[in-house]
FIZAKOL-243034 format. One line per 3 residues: their letters; for each residue x, y, z of C-alpha. Coordinates in steps of 0.001 Angstrom, whole numbers, plus 500000, padded with zeros to 6 digits. Layout:
A	X:Y:Z ~ ...
***
This chain:
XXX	250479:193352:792201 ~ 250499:190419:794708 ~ 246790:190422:795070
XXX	246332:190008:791609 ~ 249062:187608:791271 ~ 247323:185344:794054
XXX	243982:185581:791732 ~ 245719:184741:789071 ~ 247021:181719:791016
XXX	243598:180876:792272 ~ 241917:180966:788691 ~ 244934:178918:787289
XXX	244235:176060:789461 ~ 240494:175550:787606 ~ 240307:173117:785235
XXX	237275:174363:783644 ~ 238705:178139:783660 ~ 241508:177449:781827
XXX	239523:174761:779183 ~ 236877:177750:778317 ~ 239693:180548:777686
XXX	242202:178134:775715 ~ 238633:176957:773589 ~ 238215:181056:773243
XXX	241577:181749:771876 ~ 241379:178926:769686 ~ 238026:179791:768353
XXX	239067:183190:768180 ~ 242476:182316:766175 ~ 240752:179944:763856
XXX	237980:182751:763095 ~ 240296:185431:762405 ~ 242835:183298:760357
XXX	239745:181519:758108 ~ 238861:185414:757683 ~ 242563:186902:757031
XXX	243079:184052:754617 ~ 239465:184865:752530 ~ 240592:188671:752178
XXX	244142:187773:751183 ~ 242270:185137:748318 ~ 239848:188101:747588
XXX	242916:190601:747129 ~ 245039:188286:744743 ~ 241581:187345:742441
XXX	241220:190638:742352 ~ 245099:191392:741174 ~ 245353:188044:738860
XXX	241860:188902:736746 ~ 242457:192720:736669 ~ 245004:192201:733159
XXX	243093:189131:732365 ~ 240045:190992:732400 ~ 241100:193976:729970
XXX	242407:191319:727933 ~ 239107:189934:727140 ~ 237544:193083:726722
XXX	240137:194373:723990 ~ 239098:190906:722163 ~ 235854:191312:722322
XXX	236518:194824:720709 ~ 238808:193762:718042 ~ 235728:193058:715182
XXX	233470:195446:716430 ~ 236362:197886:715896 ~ 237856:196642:712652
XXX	234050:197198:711359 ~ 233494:200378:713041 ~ 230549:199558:714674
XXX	230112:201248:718018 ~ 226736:199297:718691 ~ 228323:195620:718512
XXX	231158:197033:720472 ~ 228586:198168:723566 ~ 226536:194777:723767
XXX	229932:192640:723636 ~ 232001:194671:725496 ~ 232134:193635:729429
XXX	233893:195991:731649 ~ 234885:194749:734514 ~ 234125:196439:738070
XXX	235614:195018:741358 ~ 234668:195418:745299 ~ 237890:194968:747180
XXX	237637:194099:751270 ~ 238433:196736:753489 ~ 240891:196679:756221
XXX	238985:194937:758593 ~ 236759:192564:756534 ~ 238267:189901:757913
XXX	236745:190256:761514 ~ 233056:190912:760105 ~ 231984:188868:757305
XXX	228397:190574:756691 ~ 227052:190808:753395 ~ 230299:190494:751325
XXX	228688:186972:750288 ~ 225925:188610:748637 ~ 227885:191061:746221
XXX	229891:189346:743744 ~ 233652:190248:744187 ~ 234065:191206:740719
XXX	231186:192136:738449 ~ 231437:192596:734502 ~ 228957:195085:733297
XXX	227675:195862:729490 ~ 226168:199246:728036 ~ 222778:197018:728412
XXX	219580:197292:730769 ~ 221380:197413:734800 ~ 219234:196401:737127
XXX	219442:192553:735474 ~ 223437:192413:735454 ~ 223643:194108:739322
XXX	221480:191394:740599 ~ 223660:188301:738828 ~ 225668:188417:741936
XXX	222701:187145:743927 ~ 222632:183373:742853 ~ 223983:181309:746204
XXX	223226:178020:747932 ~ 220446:179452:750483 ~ 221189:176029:752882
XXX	224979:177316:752924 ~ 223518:180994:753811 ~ 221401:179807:756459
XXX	223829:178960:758729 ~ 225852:182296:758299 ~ 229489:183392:758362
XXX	232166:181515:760828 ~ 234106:185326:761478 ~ 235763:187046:764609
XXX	232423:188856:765005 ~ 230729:186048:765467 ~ 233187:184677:768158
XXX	232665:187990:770007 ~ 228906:187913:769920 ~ 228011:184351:770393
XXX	230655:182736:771987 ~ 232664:185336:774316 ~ 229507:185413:776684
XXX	229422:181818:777430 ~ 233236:181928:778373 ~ 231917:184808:780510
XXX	229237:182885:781628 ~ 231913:179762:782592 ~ 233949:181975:784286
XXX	231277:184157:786591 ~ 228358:182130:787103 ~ 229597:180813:790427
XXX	232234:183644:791266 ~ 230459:184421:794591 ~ 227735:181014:794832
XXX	231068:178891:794453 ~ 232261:180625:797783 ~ 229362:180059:799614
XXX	228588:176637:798572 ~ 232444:175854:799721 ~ 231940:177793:803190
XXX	234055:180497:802913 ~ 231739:183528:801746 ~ 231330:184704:805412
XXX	235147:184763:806167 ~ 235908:186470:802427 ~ 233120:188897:803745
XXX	234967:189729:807210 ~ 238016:190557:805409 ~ 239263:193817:805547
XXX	238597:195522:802876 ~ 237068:192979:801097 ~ 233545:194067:800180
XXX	232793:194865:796415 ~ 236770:195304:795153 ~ 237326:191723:795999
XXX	234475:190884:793556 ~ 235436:193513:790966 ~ 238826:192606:791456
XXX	238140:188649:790524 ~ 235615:189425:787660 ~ 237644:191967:786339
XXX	240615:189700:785834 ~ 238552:187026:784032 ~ 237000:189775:782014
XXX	241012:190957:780651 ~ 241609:187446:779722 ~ 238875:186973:777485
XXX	239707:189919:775807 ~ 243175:189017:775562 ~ 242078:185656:774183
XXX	239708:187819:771642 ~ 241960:190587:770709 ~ 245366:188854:770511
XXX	244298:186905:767159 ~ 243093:190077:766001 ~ 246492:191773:766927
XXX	248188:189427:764937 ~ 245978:189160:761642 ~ 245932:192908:761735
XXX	250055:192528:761650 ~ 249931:189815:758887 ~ 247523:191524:756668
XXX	249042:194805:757051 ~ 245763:196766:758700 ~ 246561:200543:759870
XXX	246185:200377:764252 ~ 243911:202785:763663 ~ 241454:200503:761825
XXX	240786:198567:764942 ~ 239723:201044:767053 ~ 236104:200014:766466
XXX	236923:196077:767331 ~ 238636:196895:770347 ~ 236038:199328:771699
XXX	233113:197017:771106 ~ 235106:194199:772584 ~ 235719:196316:775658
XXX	232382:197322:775804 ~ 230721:193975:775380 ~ 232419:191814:777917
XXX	231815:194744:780065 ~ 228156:194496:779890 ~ 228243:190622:779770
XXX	230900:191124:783178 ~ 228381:192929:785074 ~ 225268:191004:784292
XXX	227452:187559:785739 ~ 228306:190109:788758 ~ 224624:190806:789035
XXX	223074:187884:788634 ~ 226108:186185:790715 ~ 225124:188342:793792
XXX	221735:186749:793846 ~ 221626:183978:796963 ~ 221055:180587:795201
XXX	223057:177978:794126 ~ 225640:178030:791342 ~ 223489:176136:788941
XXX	220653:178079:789345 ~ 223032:180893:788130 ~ 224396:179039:785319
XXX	220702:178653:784285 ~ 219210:182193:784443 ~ 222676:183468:782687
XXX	222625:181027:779924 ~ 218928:182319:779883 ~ 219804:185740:779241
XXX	222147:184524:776747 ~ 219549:182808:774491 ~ 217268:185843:775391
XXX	219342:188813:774510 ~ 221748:186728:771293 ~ 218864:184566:769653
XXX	215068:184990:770417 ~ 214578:188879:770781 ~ 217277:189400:767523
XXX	215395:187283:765143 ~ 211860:188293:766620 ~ 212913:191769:765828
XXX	214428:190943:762879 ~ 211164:189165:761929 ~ 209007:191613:762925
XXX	210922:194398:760750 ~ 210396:192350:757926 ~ 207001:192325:758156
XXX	206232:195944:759274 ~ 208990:196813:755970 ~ 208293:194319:753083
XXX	210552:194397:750266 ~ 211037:192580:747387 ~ 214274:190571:746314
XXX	216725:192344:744220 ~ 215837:189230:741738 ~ 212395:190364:741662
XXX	213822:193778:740435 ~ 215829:192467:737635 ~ 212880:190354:736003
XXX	210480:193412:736713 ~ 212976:195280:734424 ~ 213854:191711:731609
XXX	209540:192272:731436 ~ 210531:195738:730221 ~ 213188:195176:727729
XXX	211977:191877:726331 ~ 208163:193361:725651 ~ 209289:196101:723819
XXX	210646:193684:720908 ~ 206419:193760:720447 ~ 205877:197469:720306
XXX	206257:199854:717219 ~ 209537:201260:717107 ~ 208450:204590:716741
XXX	206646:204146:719825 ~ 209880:203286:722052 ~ 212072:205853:720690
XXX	209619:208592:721010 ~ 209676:207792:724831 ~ 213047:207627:725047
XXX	213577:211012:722999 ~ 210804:212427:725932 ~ 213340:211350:728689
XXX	216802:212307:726915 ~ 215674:215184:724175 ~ 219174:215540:723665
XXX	219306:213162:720994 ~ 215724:213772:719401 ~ 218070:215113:715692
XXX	219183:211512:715174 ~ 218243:210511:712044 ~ 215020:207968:711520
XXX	215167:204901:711845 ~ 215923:202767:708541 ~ 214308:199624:707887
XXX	215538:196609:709688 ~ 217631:196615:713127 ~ 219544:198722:714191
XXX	221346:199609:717634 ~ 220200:202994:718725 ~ 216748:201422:719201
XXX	217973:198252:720532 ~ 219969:200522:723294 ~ 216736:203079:723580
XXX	214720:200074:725096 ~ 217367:198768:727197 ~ 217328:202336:728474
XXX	213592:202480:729289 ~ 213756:199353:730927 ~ 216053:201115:733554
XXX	213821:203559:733690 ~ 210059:201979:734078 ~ 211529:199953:737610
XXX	213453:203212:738940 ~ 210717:204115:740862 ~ 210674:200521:742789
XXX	214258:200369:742921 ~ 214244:203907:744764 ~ 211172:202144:747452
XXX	213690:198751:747522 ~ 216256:200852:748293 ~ 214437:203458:750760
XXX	212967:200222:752504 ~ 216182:198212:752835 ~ 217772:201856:754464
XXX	214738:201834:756174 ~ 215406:198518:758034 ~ 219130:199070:758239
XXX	217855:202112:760697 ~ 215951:200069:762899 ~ 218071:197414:763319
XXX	220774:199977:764467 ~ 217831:201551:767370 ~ 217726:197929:768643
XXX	221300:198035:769229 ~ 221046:200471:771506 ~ 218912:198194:773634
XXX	220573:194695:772526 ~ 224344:194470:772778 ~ 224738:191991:770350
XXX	223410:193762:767598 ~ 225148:196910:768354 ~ 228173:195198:768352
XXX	227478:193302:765166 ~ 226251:197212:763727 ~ 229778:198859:764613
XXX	231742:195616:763486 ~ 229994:195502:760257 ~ 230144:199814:759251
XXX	233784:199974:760385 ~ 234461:196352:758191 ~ 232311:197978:755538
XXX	230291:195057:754998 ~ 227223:195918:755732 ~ 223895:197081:753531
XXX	225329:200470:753127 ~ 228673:199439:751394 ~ 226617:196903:749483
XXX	224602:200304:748223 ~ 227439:201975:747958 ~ 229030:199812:745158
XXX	226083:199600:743353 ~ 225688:203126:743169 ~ 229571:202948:742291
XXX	228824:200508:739658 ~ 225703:202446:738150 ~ 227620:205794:738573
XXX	230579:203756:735984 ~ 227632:201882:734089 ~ 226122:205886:733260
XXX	229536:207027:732049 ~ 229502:203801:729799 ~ 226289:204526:728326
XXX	227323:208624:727939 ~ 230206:207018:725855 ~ 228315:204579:723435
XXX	225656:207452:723095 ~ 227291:209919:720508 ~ 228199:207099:718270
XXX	224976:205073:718234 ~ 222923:208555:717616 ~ 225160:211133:716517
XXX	226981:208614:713799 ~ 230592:209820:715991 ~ 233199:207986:714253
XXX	234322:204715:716412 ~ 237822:204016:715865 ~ 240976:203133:717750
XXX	240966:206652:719571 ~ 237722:205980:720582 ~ 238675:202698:722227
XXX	241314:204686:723937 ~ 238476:207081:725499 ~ 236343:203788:726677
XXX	235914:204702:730318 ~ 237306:202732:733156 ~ 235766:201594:736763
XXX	238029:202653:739623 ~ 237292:200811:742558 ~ 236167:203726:745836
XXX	237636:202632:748941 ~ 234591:201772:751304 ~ 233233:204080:753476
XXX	233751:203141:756904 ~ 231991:205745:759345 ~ 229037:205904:760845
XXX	229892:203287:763754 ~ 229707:206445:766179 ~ 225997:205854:767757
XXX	226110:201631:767871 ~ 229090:201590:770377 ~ 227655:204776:772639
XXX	225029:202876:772806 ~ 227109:200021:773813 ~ 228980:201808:775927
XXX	226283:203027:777795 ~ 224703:199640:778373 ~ 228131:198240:779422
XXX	228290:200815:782300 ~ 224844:200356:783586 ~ 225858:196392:783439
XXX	229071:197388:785255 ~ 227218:199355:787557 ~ 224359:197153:788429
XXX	226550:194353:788901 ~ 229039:196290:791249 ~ 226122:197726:793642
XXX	224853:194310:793773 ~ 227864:192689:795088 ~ 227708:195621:798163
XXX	224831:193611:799184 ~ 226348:190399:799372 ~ 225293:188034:802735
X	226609:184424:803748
***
């Protein structure tokens, strides 16, 4: 306990030491707090518009049902469907900004209203999301960086390598010893803040196994490339350099050249380009016969092929026949948006297990559910509810089924599906395994150490 005491003592008495890990636990705070207090705004919208919300609809009911007409009541009626945050969505943003927090859907055409959540400020989205996993990725390995790049140089350069080295039993602990005490207090400065949002917002301990693993992991790996590259005879800036190196190599210019490179090999369209593909659909077939549209639709759902004919004029069973066929001609390129977007969600996790960062960012993002699989996840949620809406309006638009106020009782209801979270399992291995080899590396080199 005394020897670490005394290297506590020693590392107390640098300025810049103690500057980089109270700018860390400030960062750190401020990231988790700004998150904690977006999930805790998220969770009360959510709770104030939920009566609000069935409100409206049972207004915009209330002629539709006084006339009994079940086709006015299915293009007025919105029905609202949420996304709450997850536990931990306030340590990894993701792609929560890109999903509207609470959606209202109509018995209309899908693929137009899923994609209304897709209008933001692309400037604003450029420069991403200020969150805890961003602290950990970006800015943990520079505090690493502050406090390891001259761990052993700043020794020699002062003269006192060769006596450190003559010590008994000095060798590699005394090295593992230092950089593993720098290494706690960054996590402490990254993990404390999360402690204590966790407490605040109520977060099961359980929830935060995956932060606390990747943090482990991660400073581990960043810990033994400083040892490594530390071990190396030259001169403490020439450290700083080739770490800050790394840094910009392994956080910035390989990530986006991947990420670049995946978009290239995997093109996709925007989920915008979807939605107009399918408004193409529904607004051209105002041009075709009538007869025409419903004798598709009676092809795909035969179920309803008794409905009486059509009489002259408008009316809402072909109006809703045509929004259903629009669906249906841009399935088959929703299916290759989707299997393409999986598709790159794949890859990016294989280059985690070569890049920490992106591992890191992976795990944080599954186990916050904020990633492209919980975005796909609630809009399957939503088109599951949006199929049981349709299934509803169906028997009175083409079986004449009375509407009425026990049919309004029946209208179905969207129940929000707590986000999956697994699936985190093979990013931190991976991380885990890169973190010992770093660990390793770095520990061997420091056996080799010379005045």
């Amino acid at each position: 306990m005394r020897v670490w005491l005394h290297e506590w003592r020693l590392l107390a008495r640098t300025p810049l030491a103690a500057l980089a890990l109270l700018l860390l636990l400030a960062l750190s705070s401020l990231a988790v707090g700004s998150g904690a207090r977006e999930v805790v705004r998220q969770q009360r919208t959510l709770e104030r518009l939920a009566p609000l919300q069935q409100q409206d609809l049972a207004a915009q009911l209330a002629k539709p049902l006084a006339r009994g007409d079940a086709g006015a009541a299915a293009y007025y009626g919105q029905h609202p469907t949420s996304s709450p945050p997850s536990d931990t969505a306030f340590l990894a943003g993701g792609l929560r900004d890109n999903a509207p927090l609470l959606l209202r859907v109509r018995a209309l055409a899908l693929q137009s209203q899923l994609h209304e959540g897709e209008s933001f400020n692309p400037e604003l989205a450029l420069t991403g999301r200020f969150d805890w996993a961003f602290v950990l990725v970006y800015l943990a390995p520079l505090v690493l960086v502050a406090l390891l790049y001259d761990l052993v140089s700043g020794e020699r350069r002062a003269g006192r390598l060769g006596m450190l080295l003559a010590l008994p039993g000095a060798g590699a602990r005394l090295w593992l010893r230092r950089a593993g005490l720098r290494a706690a207090l960054v996590l402490l400065c990254l993990l404390l803040p999360v402690a204590a949002g966790a407490v605040a917002l109520g977060t099961p301990p359980a929830a935060l196994t995956t932060a606390v693993a990747s943090s482990v992991a991660y400073v581990a790996f960043w810990t033994g490339l400083s040892m490594l590259v530390g071990a190396r005879g030259r001169s403490p800036a020439a450290h700083a350099t080739a770490l800050m190196g790394c840094w910009v190599l392994l956080t910035l210019v390989l990530p986006t050249l991947a990420q670049a490179a995946l978009t290239r090999a995997l093109p996709a369209p925007q989920g915008v380009e979807l939605a107009l593909a399918q408004r193409e659909q529904v607004h051209g077939a105002w041009d075709l016969p009538r007869e025409e549209t419903m004798a598709r639709f009676f092809a795909s759902h035969p179920q309803w092929q008794d409905t009486a004919p059509l009489p002259a004029g408008f009316h809402w069973k072909w109006y809703f026949a045509f929004q259903q066929l629009g669906d249906e001609a841009v399935a088959a390129d929703v299916q290759a948006w989707r299997t393409t977007l999986l598709a790159r969600q794949r890859w990016t996790e294989r280059l985690g297990w070569l890049l920490p960062g992106v591992g890191v960012q992976a795990a944080l993002h599954r186990q916050a559910a904020t990633d492209l699989q919980a975005l796909l996840a609630q809009q399957d949620a939503v088109a599951a509810f949006h199929q049981r809406l349709r299934g509803y309006f169906y028997p009175h638009l083409f079986a004449d089924k009375p509407f009425d106020a026990n049919a309004i009782g029946a209208l179905p209801r969207f129940a929000a599906v707590p986000p999956a979270t697994q699936g985190w399992g093979p990013s931190l291995a991976a991380l885990a395994v890169l973190a010992a080899l770093a660990l390793v590396v770095g520990g061997l080199a420091t056996r080799r150490l010379q005045a």
